[in-house]
VEXTIMI-958509 format. One record per residue: x, y, z of N, C-alpha, C in turn; residue number from 1. Coordinates in pm, 1 decimal. Atoms other than C-alpha are relative to their C-alpha. Layout:
BEGIN
NODE    n_east   n_north      n_up   ca_east  ca_north     ca_up    c_east   c_north      c_up  resi
NODE         X         Y         Z         X         Y         Z         X         Y         Z   NUM
...
REM end
This chain:
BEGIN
NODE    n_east   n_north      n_up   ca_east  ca_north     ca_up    c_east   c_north      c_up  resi
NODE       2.1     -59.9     132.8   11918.9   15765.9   14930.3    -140.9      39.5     -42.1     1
NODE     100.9     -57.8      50.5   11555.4   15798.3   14923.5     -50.3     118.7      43.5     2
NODE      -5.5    -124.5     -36.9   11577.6   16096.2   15112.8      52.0     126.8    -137.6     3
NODE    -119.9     -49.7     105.9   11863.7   16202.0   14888.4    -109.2      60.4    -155.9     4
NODE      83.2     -29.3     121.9   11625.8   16193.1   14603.0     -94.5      54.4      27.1     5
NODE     104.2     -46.6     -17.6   11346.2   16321.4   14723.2      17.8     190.8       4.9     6
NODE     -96.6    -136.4     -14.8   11542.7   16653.5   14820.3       8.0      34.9    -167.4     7
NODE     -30.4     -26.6     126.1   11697.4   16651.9   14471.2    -152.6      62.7     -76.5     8
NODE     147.6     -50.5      88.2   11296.1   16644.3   14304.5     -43.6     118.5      29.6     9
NODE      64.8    -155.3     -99.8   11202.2   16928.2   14570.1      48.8      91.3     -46.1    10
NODE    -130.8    -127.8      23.7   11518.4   17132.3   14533.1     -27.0      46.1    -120.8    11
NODE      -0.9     -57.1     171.0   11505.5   17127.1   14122.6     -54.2     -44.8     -78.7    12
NODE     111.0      21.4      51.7   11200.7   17110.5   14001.0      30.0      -4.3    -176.0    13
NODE     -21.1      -5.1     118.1   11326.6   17172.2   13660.0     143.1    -139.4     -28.3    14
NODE     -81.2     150.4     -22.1   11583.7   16862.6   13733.6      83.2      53.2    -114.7    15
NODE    -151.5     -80.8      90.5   11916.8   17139.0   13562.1      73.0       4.0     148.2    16
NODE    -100.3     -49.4     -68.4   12175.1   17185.5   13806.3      45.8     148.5     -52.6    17
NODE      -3.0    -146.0      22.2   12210.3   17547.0   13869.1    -117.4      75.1     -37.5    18
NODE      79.2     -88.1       4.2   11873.9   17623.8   13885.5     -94.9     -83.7     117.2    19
NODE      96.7      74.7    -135.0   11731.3   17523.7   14242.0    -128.0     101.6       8.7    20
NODE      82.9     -98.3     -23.3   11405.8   17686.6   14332.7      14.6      43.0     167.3    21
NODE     -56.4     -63.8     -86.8   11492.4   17956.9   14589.5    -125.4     -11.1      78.7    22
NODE     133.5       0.2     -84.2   11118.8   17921.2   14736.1      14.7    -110.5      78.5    23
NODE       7.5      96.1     -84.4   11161.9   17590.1   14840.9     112.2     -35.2      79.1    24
NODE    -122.6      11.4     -98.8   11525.1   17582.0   14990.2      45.1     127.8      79.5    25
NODE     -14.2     -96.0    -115.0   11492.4   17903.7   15208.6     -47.9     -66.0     106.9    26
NODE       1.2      75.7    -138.0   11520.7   17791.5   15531.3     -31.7    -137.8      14.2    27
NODE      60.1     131.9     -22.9   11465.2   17425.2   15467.9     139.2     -97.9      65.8    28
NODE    -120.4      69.4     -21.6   11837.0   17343.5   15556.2     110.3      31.8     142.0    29
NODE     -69.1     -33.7     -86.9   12094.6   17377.5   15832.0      12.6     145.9      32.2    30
NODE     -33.0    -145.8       0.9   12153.9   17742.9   16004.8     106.4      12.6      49.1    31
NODE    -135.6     -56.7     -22.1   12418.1   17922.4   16071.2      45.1      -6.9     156.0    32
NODE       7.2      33.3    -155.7   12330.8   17897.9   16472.3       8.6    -121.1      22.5    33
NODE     -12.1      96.4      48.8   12274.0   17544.5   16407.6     146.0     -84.1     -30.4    34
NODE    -132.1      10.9      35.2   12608.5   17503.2   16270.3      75.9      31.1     112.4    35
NODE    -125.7      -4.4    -133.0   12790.1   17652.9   16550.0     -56.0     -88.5      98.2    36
NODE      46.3     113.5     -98.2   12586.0   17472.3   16805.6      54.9    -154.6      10.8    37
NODE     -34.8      93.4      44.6   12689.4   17160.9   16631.8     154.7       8.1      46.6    38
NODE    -155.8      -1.2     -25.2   13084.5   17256.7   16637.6      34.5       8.8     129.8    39
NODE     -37.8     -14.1    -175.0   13033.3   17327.3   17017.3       7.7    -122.2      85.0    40
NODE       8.1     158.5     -30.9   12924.4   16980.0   17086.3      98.5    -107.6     -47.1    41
NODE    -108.0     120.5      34.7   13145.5   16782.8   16858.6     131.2      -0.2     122.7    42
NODE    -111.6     -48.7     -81.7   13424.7   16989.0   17058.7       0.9     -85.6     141.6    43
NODE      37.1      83.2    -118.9   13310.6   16826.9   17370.4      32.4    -131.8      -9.1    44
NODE      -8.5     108.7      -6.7   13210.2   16491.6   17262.9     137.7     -56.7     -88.1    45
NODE    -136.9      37.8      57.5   13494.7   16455.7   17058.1     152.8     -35.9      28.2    46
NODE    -123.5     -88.5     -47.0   13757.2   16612.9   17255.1      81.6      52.0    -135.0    47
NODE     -93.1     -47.5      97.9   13908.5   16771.8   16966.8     -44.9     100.8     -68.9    48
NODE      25.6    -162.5     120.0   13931.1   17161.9   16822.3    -129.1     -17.1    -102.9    49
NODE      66.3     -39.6     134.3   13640.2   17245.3   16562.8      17.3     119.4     -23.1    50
NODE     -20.3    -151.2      21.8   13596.0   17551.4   16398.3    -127.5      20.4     -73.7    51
NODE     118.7     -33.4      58.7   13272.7   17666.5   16234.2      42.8      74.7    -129.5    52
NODE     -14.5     -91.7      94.0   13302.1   17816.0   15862.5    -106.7      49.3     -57.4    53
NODE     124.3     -10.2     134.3   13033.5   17973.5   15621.6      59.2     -32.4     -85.2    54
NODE      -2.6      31.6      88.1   13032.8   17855.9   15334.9      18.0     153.7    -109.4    55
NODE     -21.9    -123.6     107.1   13101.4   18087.3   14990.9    -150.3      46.4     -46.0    56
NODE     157.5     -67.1      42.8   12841.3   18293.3   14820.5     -53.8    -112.5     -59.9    57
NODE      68.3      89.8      83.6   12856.7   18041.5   14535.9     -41.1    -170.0      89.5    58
NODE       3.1      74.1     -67.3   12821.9   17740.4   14787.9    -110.2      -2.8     105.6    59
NODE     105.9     -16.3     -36.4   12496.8   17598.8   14929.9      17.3     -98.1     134.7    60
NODE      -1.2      47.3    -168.2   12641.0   17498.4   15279.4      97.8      64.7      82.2    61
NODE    -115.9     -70.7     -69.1   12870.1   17587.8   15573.8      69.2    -128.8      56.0    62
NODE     -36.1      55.3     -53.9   13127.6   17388.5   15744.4      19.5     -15.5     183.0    63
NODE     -27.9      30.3    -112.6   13235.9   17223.6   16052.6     109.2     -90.8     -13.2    64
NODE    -130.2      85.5     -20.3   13645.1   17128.4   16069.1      13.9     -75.2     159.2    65
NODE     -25.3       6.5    -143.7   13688.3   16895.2   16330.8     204.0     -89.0       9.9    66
NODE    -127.1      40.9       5.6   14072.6   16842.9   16401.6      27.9    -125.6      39.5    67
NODE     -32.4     146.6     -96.8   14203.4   16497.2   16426.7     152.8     -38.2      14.2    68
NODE    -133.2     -16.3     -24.0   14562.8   16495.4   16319.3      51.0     165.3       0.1    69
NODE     -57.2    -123.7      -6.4   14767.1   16795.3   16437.5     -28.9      73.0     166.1    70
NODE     -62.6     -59.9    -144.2   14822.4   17059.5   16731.9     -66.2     135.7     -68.1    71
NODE      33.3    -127.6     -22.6   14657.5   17399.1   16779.9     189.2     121.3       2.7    72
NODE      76.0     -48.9      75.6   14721.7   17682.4   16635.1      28.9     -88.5     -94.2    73
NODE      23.1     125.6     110.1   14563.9   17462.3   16360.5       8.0      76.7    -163.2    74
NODE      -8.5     -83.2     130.5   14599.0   17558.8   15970.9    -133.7      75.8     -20.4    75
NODE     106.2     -51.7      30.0   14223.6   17645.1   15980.7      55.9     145.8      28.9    76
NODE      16.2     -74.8     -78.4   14267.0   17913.8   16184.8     179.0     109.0     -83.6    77
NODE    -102.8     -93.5      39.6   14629.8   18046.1   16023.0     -82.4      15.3    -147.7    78
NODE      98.1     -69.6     130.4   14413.6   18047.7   15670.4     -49.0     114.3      23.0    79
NODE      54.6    -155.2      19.7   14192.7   18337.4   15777.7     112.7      85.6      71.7    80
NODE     -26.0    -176.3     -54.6   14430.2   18544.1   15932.3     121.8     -27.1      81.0    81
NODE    -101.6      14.7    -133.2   14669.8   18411.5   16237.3     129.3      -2.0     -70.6    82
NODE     -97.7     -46.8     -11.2   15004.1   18450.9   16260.8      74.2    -172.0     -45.0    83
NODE     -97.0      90.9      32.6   15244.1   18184.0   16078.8     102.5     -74.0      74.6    84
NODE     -83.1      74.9    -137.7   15421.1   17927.5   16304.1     177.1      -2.6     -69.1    85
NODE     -99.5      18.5     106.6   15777.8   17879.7   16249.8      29.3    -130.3     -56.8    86
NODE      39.5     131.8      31.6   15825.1   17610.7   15961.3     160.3     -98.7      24.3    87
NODE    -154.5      56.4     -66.5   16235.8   17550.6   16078.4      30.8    -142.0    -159.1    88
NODE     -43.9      60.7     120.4   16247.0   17381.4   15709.3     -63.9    -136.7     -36.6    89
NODE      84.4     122.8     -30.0   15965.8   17128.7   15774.9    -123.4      54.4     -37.5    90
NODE     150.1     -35.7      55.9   15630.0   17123.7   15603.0     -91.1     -50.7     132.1    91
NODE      62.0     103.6    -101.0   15337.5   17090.9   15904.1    -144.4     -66.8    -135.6    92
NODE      59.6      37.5      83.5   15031.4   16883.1   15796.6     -95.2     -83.7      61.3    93
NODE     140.3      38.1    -103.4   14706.4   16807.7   15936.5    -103.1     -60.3     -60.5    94
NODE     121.3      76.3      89.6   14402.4   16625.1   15876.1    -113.7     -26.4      81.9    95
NODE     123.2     -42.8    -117.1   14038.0   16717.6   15987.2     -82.9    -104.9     -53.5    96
NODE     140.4     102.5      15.9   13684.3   16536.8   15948.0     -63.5     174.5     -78.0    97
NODE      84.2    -129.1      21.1   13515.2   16827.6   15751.4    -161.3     -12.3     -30.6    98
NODE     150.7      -5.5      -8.3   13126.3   16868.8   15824.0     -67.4      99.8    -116.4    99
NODE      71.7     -97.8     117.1   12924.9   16974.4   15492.4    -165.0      53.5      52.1   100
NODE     142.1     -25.5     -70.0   12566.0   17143.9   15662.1     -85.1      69.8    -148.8   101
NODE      67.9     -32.2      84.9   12353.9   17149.6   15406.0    -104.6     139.9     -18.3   102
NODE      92.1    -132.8      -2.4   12176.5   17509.0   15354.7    -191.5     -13.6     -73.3   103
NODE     179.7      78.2      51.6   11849.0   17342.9   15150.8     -40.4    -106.9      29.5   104
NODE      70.3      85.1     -28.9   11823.3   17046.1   15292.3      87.8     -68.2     142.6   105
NODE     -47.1      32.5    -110.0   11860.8   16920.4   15648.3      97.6    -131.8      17.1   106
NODE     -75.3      95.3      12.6   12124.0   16692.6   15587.6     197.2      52.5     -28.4   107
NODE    -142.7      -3.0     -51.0   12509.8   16667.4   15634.4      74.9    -145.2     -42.4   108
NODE    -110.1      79.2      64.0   12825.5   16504.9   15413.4     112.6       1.2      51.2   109
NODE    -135.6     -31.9    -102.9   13146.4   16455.1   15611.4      92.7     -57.2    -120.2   110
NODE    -107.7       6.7      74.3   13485.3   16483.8   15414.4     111.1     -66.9      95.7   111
NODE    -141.9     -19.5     -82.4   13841.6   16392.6   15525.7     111.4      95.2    -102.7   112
NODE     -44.7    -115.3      77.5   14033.7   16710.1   15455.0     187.4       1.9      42.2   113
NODE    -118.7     -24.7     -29.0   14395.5   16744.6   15432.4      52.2     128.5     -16.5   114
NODE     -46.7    -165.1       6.3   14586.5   17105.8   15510.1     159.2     -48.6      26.1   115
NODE    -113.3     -10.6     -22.9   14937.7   17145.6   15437.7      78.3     133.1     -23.9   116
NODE     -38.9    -130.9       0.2   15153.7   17438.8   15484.5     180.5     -12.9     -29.8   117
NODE    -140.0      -9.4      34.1   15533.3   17473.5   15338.7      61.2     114.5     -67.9   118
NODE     -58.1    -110.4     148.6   15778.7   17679.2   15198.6      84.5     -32.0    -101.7   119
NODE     -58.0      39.7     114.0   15907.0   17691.6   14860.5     105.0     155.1     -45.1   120
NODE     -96.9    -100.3       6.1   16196.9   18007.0   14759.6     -85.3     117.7      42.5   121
NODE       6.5     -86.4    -101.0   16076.2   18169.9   15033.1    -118.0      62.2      33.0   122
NODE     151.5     -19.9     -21.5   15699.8   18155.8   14945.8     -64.1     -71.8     146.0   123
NODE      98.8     118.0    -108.8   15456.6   18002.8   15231.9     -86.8     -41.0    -100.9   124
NODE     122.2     102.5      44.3   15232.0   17752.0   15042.6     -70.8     -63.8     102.4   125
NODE     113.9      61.6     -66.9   14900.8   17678.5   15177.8     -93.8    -113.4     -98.9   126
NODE      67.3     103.3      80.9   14713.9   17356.3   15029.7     -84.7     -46.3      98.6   127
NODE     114.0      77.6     -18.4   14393.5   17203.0   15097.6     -75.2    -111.6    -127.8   128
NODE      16.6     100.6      89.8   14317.2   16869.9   14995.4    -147.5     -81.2      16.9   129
NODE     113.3     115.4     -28.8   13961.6   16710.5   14992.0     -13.7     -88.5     -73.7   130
NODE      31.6      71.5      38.5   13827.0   16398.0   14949.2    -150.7     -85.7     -24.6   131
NODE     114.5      -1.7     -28.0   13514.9   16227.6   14895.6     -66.0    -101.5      37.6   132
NODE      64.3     148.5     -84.8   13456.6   16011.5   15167.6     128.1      32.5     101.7   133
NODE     -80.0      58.3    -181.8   13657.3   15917.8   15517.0      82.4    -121.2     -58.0   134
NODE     -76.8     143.2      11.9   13936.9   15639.0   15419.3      72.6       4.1     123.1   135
NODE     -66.1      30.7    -121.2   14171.5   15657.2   15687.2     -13.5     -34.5     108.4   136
NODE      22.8      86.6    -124.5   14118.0   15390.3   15957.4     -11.8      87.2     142.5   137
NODE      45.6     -68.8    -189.6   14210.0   15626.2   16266.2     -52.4     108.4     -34.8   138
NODE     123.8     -85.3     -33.4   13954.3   15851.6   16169.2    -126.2     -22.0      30.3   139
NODE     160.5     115.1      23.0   13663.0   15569.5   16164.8     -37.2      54.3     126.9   140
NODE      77.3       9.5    -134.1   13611.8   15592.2   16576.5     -59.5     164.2      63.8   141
NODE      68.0    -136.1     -12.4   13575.5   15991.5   16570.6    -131.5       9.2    -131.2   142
NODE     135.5     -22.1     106.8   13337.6   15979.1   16245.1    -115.5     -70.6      29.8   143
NODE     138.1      41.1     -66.8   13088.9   15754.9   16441.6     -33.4      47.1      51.9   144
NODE      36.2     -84.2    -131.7   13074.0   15932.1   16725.1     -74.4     202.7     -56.6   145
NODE      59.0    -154.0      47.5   13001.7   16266.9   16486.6    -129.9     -63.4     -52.1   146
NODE     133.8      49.3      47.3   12730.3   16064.6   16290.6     -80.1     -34.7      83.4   147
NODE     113.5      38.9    -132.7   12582.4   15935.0   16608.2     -65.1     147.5      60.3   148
NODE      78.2     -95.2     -72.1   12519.7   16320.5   16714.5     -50.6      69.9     -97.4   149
NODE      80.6     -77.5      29.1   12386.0   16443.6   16446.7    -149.4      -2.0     -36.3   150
NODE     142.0      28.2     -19.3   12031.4   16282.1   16475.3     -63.2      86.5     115.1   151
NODE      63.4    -100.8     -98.8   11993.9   16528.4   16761.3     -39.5     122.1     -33.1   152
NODE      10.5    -123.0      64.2   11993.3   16831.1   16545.5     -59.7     -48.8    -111.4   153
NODE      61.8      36.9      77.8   11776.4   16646.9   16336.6      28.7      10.1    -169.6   154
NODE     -59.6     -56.6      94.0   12023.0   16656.5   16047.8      59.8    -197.6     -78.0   155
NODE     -14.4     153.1     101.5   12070.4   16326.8   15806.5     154.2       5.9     -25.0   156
NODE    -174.0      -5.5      83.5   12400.2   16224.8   15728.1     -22.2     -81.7    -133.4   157
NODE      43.8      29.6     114.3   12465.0   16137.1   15388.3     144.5     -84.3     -28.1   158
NODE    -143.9      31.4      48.7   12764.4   15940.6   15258.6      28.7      -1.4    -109.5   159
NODE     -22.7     -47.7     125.7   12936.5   16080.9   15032.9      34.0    -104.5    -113.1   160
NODE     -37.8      55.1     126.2   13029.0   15771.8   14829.8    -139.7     -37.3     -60.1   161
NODE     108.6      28.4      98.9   12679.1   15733.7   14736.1     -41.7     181.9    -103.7   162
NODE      27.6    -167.1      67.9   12680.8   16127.9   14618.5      59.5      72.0     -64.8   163
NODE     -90.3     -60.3     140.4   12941.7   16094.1   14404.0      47.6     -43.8    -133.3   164
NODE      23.5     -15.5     158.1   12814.3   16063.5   14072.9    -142.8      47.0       3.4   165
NODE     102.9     -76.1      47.1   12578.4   16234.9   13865.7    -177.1     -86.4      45.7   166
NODE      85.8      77.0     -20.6   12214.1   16162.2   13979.5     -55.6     -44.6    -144.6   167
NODE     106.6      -5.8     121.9   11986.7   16037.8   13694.3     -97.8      48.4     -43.7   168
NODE      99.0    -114.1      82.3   11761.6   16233.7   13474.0      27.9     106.6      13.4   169
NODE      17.2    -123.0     -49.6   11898.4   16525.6   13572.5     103.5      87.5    -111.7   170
NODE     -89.6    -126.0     104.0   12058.8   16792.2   13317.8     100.9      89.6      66.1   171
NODE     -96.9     -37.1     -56.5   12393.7   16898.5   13399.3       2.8     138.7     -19.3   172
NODE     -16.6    -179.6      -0.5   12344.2   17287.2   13278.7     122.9      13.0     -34.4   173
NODE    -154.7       2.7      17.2   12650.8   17433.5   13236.5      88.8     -39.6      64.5   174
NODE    -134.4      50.6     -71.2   12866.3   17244.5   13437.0     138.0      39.8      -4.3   175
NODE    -150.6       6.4      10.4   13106.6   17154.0   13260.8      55.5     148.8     -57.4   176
NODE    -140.9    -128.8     104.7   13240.2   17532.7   13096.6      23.8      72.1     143.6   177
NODE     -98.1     -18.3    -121.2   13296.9   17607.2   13473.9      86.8     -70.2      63.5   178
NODE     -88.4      63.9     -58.2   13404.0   17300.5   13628.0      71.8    -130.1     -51.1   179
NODE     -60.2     171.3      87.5   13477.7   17006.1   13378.1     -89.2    -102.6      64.6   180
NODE      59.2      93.0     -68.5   13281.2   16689.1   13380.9    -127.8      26.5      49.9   181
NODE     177.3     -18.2     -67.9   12908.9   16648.1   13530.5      13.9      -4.4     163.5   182
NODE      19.6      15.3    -184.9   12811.3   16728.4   13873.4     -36.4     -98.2      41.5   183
NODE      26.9     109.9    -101.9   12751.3   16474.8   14141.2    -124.8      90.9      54.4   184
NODE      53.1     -12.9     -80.4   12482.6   16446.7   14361.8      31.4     124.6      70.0   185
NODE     -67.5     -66.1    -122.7   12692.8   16618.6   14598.1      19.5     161.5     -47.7   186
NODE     -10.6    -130.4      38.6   12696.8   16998.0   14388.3    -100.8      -1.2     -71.4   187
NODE     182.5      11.1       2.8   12304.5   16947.2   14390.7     -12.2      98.3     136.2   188
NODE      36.4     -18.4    -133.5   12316.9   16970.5   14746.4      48.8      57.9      94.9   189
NODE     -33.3     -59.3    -101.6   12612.3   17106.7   14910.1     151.4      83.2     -45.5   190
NODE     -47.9     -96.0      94.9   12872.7   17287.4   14662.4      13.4      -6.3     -85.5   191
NODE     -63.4     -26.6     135.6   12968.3   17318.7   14316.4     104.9     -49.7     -71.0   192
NODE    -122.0      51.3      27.1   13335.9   17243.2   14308.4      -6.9    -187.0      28.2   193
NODE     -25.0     150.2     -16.9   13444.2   16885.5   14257.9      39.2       1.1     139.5   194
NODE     -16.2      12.1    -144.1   13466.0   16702.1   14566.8     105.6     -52.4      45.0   195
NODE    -105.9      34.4     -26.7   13790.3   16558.7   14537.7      89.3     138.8     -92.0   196
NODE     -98.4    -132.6     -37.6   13991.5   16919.5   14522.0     102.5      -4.3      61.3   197
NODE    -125.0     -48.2     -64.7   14329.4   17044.5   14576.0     -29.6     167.9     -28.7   198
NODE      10.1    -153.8      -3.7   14359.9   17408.6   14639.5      87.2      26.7      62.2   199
NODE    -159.4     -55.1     -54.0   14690.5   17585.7   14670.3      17.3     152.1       6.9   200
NODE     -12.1    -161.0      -4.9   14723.6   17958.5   14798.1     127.5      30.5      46.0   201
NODE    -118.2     -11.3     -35.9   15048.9   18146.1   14870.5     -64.5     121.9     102.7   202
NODE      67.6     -95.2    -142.2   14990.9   18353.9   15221.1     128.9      71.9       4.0   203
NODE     -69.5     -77.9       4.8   15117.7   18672.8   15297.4      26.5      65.3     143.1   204
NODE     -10.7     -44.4    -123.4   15135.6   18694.6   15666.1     147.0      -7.1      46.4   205
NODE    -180.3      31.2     -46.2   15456.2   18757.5   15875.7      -3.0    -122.1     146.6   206
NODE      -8.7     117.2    -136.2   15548.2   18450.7   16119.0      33.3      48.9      89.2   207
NODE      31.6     -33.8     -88.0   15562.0   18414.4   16421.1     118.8     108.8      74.5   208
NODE    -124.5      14.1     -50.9   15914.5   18435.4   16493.1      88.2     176.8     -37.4   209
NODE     -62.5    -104.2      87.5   15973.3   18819.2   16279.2     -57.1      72.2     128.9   210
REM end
């Protein structure tokens, strides 16, 4: 955490959320090469699918899904674009390790993310569920093995249950008339949105089976 803070003083000199200084977090944080490099390795040491994402405009990191429950093609991958499996009247429902790569500061928050996909009168519902932190026991022996490699890419891991609440002294800005509530640590450093999120989209692709 004294990292954690030290970042924070650097990052926002004016100590508001939503006003980082852009001088000092250009290039001080994970890259985009970086990032994939990373997803290539987990893939390996892991044995198990990743996928590399960027992050949003408004969002000051990129990801790294690494699959732990579920079967290829994975929901990541039907989100942007692929072709809809058939759901034969059964919701599927997966659950990754999601890698937060910090864009200002060389450091990295791992989620456990849930994706579920169903239909409802004849919609496809897509949901994504994060959380903020790793609970589920059979994910413990893959989330060491990711924290153990990322001292090679010289990248800090951070845990998120210490990064989720508001730091001290620090002026929340407008937070709350976008997102309710005061930011955490954690939309200092690596997005905006609360970190325990649901997010539900209805997809418009044709399955597999048409």
């Amino acid at each position: 955490m004294a990292a954690v803070d030290e970042a924070l003083l650097r990052l926002y000199p004016t100590r508001r959320w939503g006003e980082p200084d852009d001088a000092r977090s250009f290039g001080a944080g994970v890259s985009a090469r970086e990032g994939r490099a990373l997803a290539a390795t987990l893939a390996r040491e892991l044995k198990a699918a990743t996928f590399y994402q960027p992050g949003a405009e408004d969002e000051y990191c990129d990801y790294v899904y690494v699959l732990c429950v579920g079967r290829e093609p994975c929901l990541v991958r039907i989100r942007e674009g692929a072709h809809l499996p058939e759901l034969d009247g059964e919701p599927v429902r997966e659950i990754y390790l999601r890698v937060c790569l910090s864009s200002m500061a060389r450091m990295a928050g791992i989620q456990q993310v849930a994706m579920e996909l169903d239909s409802i009168d004849g919609d496809v519902r897509f949901r994504e569920i994060t959380r903020d932190g790793v609970y589920d026991a059979p994910l413990m022996p893959r989330m060491q093995r990711l924290v153990a490699a990322l001292p090679r890419f010289d990248i800090l891991s951070v845990d998120f249950g210490d990064i989720s609440a508001p730091p001290v002294g620090f002026d929340p800005g407008d937070y709350a008339s976008r997102y309710g509530g005061e930011p955490d640590t954690a939309n200092y450093l690596f997005y905006p949105q609360p970190s325990n999120l649901q997010t539900t989209a209805f997809l418009k692709f044709r399955s597999t089976s048409s």
